[in-house]
C-alpha positions in Angstrom: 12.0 0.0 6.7 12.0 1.1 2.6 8.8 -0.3 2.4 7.5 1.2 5.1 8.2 4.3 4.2 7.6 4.3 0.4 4.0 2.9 1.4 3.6 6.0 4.0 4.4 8.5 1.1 2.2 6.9 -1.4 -0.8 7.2 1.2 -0.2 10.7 1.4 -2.9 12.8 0.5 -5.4 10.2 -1.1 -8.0 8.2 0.0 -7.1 4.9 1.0 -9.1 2.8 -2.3 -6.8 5.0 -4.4 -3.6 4.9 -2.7 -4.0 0.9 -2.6 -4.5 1.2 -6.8 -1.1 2.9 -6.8 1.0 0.8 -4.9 -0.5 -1.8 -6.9 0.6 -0.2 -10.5 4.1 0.8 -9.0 4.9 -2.5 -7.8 3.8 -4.0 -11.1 5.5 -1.5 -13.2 9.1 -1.2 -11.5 9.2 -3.6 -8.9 10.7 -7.4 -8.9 8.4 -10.2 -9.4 8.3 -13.2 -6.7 6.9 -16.1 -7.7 4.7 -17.3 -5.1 2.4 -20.9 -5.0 -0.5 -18.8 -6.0 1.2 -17.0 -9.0 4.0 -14.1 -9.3 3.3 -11.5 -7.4 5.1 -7.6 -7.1 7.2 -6.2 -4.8 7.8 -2.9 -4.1 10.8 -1.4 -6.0 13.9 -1.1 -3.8 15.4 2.2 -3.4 17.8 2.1 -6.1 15.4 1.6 -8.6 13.2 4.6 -6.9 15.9 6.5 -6.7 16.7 5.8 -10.7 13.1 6.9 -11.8 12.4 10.0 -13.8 9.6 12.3 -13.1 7.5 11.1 -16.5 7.8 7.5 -14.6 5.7 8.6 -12.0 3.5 10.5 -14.3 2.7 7.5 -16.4 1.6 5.6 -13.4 -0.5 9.2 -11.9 1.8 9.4 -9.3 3.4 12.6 -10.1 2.7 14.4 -7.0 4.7 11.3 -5.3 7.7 11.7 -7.5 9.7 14.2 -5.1 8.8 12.1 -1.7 9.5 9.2 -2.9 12.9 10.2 -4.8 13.7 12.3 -1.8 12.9 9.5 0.5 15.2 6.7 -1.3 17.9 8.7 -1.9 17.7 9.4 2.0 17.2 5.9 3.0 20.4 4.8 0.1 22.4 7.2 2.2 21.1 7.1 5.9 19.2 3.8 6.9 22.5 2.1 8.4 22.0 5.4 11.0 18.3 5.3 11.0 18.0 1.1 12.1 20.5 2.6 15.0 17.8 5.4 16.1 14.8 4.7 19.1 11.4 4.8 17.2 10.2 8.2 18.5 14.1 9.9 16.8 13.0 7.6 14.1 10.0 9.5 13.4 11.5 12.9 13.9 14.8 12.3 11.7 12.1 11.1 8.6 11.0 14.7 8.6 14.2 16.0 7.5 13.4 14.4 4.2 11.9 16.8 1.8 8.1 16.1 1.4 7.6 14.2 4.4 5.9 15.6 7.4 4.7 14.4 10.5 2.0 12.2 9.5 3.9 10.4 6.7 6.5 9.8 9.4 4.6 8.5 12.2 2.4 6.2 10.2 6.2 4.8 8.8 8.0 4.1 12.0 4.6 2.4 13.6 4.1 0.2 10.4 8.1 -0.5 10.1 8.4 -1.2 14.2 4.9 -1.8 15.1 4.9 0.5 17.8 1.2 1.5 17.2 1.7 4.6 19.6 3.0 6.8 17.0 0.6 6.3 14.2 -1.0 10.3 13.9 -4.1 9.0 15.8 -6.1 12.3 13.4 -5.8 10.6 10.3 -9.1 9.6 8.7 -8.9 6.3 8.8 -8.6 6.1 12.5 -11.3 8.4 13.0 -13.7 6.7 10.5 -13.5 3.4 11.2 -13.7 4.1 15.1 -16.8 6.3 14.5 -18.6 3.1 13.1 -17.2 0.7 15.5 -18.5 2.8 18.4 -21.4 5.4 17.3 -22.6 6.2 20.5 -19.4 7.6 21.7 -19.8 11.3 21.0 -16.4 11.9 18.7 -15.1 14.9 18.3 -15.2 16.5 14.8 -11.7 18.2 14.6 -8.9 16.4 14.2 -6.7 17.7 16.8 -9.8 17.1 19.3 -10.4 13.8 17.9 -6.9 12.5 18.8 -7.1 14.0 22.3 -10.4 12.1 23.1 -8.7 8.9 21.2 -5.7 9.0 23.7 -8.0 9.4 26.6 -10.8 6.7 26.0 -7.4 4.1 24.5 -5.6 5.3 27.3 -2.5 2.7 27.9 -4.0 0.1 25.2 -3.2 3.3 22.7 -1.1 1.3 20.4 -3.1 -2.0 20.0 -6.6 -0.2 20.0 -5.2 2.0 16.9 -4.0 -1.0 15.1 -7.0 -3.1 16.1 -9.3 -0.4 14.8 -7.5 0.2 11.7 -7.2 -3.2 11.0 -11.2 -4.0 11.6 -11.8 -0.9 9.3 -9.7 -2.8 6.7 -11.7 -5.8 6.8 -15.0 -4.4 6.9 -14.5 -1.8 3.8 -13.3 -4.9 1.9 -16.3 -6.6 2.9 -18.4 -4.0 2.2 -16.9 -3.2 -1.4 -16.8 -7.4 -2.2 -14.4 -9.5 -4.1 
């Protein structure tokens, strides 16, 4: 759940390129290093170590508008995830938004990437909207985002869940192809 919602908070705000070049600098700089058959590799720092960090941590690594959601968040999750692995995934995402600096989107995308309950990703967000836009141009998408999620619901209709993981996950694979190795 920690990394769930420590990787939520540092795709707040930011494109997805440069959220991906954070995780990876805040994983090599304070998290534990696995070694794996193809060389050590990162994890993400646990809580306690988040929790531990000073502001000019996060600065050094351009993270400082992170520093407060993320300390808020482990702190929260220190004292609270016993309760929290106890809650339904819907109170899930509503009790994350009691923490300071984490808001509706943060939470939903969280909860569906910790319990893979695809439902409650915020079906606005970009990335949704992008990638389905290029998967299916001739659909006629609308251009806010409040709009864009209503018409998503309706055309995904029970298949919600998978089709917003399906079409996140193409849109994954096809901006790494596109960019190259």
């Amino acid at each position: 759940m920690w990394d769930a919602i420590a990787t939520a908070i540092i795709r707040q705000v930011i494109r997805a390129d440069q959220a991906r070049l954070q995780h990876q600098r805040f994983r090599r700089q304070h998290g534990p290093a696995v070694s794996t058959s193809t060389g050590t590799l990162h994890a993400l720092p646990r809580p306690e170590t988040v929790a531990a960090l000073q502001r000019e941590d996060f600065q050094q690594l351009g993270m400082a508008f992170k520093a407060d959601a993320l300390g808020n968040a482990a702190a929260a999750y220190l004292d609270q995830h016993t309760k929290w692995l106890e809650l339904t995934p819907l109170r899930l995402v509503e009790e994350l938004q009691t923490v300071p600096r984490i808001g509706p989107w943060t939470a939903g995308a969280a909860v569906a990437d910790f319990t893979h309950d695809w439902t409650l990703y915020p079906h606005s967000d970009l990335a949704v909207r992008t990638w389905a836009q290029i998967a299916a141009p001739d659909v006629d998408w609308p251009t806010t985002e409040r709009d864009f999620a209503e018409r998503w619901r309706e055309i995904t209709g029970h298949h919600l869940g998978p089709a917003t993981l399906f079409t996140l996950a193409w849109g994954a694979r096809h901006a790494e192809q596109q960019s190259g190795p």
